[in-house]
N, C-alpha and C positions, 0 to 999 in steps of 0.2 A: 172617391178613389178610383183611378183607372186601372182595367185589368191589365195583366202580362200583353204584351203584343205576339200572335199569333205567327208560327212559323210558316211560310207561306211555299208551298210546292208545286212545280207544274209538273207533268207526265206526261211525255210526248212517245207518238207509238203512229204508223202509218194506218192500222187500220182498228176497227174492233172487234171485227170475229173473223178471221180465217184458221189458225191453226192454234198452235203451244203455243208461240212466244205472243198473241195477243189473249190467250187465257193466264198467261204470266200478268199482262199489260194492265188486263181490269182488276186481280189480284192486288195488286202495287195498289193501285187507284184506291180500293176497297181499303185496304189494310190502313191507310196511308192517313185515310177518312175516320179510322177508330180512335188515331193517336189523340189527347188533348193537348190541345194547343197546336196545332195544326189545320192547314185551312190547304187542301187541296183541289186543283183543279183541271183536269184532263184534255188536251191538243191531241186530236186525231183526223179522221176523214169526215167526221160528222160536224169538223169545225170551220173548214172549207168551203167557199160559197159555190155553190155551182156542184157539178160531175167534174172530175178530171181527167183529161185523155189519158193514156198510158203511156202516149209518148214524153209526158213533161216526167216521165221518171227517171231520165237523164238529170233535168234543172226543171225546177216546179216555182217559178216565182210567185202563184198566186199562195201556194202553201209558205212559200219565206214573207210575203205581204199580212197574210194572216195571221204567221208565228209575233212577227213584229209588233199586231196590232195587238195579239194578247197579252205578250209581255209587258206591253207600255201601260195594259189594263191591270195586269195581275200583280207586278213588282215581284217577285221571286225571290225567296232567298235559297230554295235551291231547287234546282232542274235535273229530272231523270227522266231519261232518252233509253224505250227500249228499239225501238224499230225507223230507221229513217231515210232507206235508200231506197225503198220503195216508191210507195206514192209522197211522202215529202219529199225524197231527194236530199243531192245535198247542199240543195238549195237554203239547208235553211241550217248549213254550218257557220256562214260566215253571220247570219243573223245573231247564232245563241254566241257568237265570240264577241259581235260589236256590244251586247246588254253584259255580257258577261262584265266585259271594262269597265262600263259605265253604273251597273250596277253594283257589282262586285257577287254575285249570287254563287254558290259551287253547284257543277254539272260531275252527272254522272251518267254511262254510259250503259244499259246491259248487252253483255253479247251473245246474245243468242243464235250467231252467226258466224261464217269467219269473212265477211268481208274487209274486215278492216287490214288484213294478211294475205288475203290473195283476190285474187281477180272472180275466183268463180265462190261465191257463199259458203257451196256447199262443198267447198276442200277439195274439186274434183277437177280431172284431167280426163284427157278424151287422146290417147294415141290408138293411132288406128281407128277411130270413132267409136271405140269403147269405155265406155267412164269406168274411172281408177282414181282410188283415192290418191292425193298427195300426201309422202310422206313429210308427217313436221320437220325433219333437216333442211328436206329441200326450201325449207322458209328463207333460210339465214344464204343459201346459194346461187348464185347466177342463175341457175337451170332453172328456177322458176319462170324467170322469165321469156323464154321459150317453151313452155308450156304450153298444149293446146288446152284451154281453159273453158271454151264454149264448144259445143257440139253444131253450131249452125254454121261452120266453115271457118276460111283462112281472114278474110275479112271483118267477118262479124268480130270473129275473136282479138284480132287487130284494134280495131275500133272499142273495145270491151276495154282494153289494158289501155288504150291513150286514155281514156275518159278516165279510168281508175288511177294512174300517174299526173292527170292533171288532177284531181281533186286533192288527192294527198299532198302535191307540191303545193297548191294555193291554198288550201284548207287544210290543212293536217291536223287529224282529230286528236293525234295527241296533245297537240295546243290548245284543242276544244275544250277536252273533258280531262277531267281534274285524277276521275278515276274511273277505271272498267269495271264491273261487277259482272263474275264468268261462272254461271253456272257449271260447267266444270272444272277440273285441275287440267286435265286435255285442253282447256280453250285458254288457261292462264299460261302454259308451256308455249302453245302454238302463237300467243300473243310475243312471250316472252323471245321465240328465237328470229321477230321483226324488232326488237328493241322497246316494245310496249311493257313494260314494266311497271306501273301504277297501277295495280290491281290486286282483286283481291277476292276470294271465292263465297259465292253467297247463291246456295242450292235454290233452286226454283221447288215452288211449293207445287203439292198434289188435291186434286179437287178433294172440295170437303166433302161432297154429294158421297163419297166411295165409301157406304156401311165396310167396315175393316171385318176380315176372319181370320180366325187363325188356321193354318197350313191342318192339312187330314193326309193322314197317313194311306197310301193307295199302293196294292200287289199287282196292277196290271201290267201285263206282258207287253201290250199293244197300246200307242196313244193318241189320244185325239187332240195333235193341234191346232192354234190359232193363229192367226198372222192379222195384225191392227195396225190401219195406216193406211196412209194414201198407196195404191197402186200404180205406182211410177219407176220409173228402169232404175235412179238411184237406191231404191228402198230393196232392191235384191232378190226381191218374190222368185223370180223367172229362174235364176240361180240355185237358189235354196230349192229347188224343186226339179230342177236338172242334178242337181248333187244327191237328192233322195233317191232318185231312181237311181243314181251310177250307184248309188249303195244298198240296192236292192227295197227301199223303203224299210231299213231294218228298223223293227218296232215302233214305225208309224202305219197308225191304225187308218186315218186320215186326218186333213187339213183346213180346215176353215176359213176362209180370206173376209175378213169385216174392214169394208172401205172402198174405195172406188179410186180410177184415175184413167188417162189415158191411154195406161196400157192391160187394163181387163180384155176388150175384146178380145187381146193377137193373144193374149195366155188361154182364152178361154176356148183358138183355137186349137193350140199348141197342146193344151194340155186335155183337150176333149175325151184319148179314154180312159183316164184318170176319174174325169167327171162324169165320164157316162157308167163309170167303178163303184160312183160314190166315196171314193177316196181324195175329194177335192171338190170342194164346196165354194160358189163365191155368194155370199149373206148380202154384198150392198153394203154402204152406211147406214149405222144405226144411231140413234141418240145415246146421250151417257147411260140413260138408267137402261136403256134396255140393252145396252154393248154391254155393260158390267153383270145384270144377272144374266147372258147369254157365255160369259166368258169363263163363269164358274162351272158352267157344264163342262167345259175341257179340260186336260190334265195339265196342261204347262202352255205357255206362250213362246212363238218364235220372231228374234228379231235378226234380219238377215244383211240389215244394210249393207253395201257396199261401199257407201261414201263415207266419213269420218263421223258423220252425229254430230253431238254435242253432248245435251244431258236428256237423254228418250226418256220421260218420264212415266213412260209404258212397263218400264223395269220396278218403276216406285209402287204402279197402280198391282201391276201384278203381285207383287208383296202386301200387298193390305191388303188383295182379297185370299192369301193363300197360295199365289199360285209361282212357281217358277219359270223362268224364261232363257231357252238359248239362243242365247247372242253370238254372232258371228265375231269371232275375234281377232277384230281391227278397229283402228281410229281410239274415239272416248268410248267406244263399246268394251273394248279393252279394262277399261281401268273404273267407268263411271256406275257409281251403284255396288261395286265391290264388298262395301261395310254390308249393305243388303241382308250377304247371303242367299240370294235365291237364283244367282249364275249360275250357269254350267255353259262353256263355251268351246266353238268347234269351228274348225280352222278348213281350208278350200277341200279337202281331200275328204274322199268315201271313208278310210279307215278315219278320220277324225270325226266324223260326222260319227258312223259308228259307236265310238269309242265315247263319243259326249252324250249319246241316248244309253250307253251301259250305265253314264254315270249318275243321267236322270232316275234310272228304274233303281237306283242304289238313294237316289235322294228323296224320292218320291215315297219310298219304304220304311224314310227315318222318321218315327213318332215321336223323337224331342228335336226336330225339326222347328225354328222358330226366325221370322224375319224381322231384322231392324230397318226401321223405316221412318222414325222420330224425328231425323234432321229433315225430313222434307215436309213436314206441318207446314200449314199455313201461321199456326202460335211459332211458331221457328222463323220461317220468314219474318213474319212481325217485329218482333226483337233482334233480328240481324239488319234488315234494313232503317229501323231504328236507329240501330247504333251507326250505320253507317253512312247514313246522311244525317248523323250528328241530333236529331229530333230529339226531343225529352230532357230525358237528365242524362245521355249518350251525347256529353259536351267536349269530351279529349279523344280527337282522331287516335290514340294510339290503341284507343278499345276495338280498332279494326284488326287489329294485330292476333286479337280473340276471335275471329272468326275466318279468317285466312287459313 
């Protein structure tokens, strides 16, 4: 007697280790690998013959030669796509659309970005050569498209939106994939006001590595933040830190920066006697285990983005180990992680900034203080993407309708 025939998955993603959305990538992969009856198996840069220049991240045909070779190998019944305008490109849309025909397999998409809605990923404008987030209206409006979109000039940004209009007229991904899976409700709106409407929300999981605690009650007058994350002009350090001072540093004790980027040095000038104060620390990148018991040392976490996010799972980590985080309120910082509990948010101005560290020393005080943080397991993921790409006995798509 022959067994069941295996349900057969590919995972496609541009790289395997650079930030979240490829510790999302091998999550999937991992999880995918538990299901029975299932036979998964991963397309990324390790499957690529050679190095790839950077320049084929416009059109990569050795990665669409590749994609092609594995699908003819693998047969697919179904394909999830986290990452692909990177190093695949979207060289290899028109691929996953010819197999898709021919074999009839369903594609799904995660967006851990917003490329597929505007020109710059990370939801940002540059007037003046200042980055500014875009608001979601301007999706659905002309003005988008006069938008200064890149920071490298009139040309670059020119060149940036042809390539992005030609891929979407020849290739348009919503004819690719079947459905979007949007780690936030923020990035299911922002699809929604391009007309992307086949989606459906399915939270990205939190490393398992994160020993969970519960929240401790603390009277401290003074606090000692942290700030995790790349050091880059979107991520808002530089701001968050001019706004401290226009508010006298009202009850920050000091600051801890764990991460690195391009832009440490010019802060590290800027903010010298700060640092020569001891009220401003830059730690470097650390590893997970020792970023997370380093992080327990401090009172709460700061997240200051300026650009829209997505789903900062830095909101999720700081919840499992106890600790609360203000988020600058704009974008999906706004709204993502809300169920939490452990926000408190503060808006461009000294009195708000103020008025959101009154509310920390008020939250920080409460000893039936308790964070929800259960929808973002990995056992959660498990069984949402399960159901979602139909695995197991998750055989009637209207069971997505339970996790939207």
């Amino acid at each position: 007697m022959g067994g069941t025939t295996p349900t057969k998955v590919l995972v496609i993603n541009d790289y395997v280790r650079k930030g979240g959305a490829e510790e999302v990538y091998r999550t999937s992969v991992d999880v995918l690998r538990t299901l029975p009856g299932v036979v998964t198996t991963s397309f990324d840069e390790s499957s690529l013959p050679g190095k790839s220049s950077m320049a084929r991240r416009a059109w990569n045909p050795v990665a669409a030669r590749a994609l092609s070779e594995t699908i003819e190998r693998v047969r697919p019944d179904r394909v999830l796509v986290h990452n692909y305008h990177g190093l695949m490109s979207p060289a290899i849309l028109p691929v996953l659309a010819r197999y898709k025909r021919q074999l009839g397999f369903r594609t799904f998409l995660t967006c851990h970005d917003y490329h597929l809605v505007f020109y710059n990923p990370n939801l940002l404008t540059y007037p003046r050569g200042r980055a500014t987030a875009l608001p979601l209206s301007t999706l659905a409006s002309p003005r988008r498209l006069i938008a200064r979109a890149s920071p490298r000039g009139i040309a670059h940004d020119a060149i940036k939106k042809l390539h992005w209009h030609m891929v979407n007229t020849l290739f348009n991904p919503a004819d690719v994939f079947d459905l979007f899976l949007c780690p936030s409700a923020y990035m299911r709106e922002a699809l929604a006001q391009r007309g992307l409407t086949s989606s459906v929300l399915l939270l990205n999981p939190v490393s398992t590595d994160i020993v969970p605690e519960q929240p401790k009650p603390a009277t401290r007058e003074q606090f000692d933040l942290a700030f995790v994350g790349r050091v880059e002009a979107e991520k808002g350090l530089d701001e968050f830190l001019q706004l401290a001072l226009r508010a006298q540093c009202h009850r920050i004790s000091s600051i801890t920066v764990y991460g690195d980027g391009t832009q440490r040095e010019a802060l590290q000038i800027k903010y010298a006697d700060l640092i020569a104060a001891r009220r401003l620390r830059f730690a470097g990148r650390l590893d997970h285990g020792q970023l997370f018991t380093a992080l327990r040392t401090h009172d709460a976490l700061v997240l200051p983005s300026i650009w829209a996010e997505n789903a900062p799972l830095v909101i999720v980590e700081a919840a499992m180990i106890g600790l609360p985080v203000l988020t600058h309120d704009i974008g999906s910082l706004s709204t993502f992680g809300d169920e939490i509990g452990n926000k408190i948010k503060y808006g461009p101005t000294p009195a708000s900034l103020v008025s959101a560290l009154e509310m920390l020393r008020q939250h920080l005080g409460d000893s039936r203080r308790h964070y929800h943080w259960s929808g973002y397991t990995r056992q959660h993921y498990t069984e949402s993407i399960a159901t979602l790409l139909q695995l197991g006995k998750a055989e009637n798509l209207d069971l997505v309708a339970q996790c939207s």
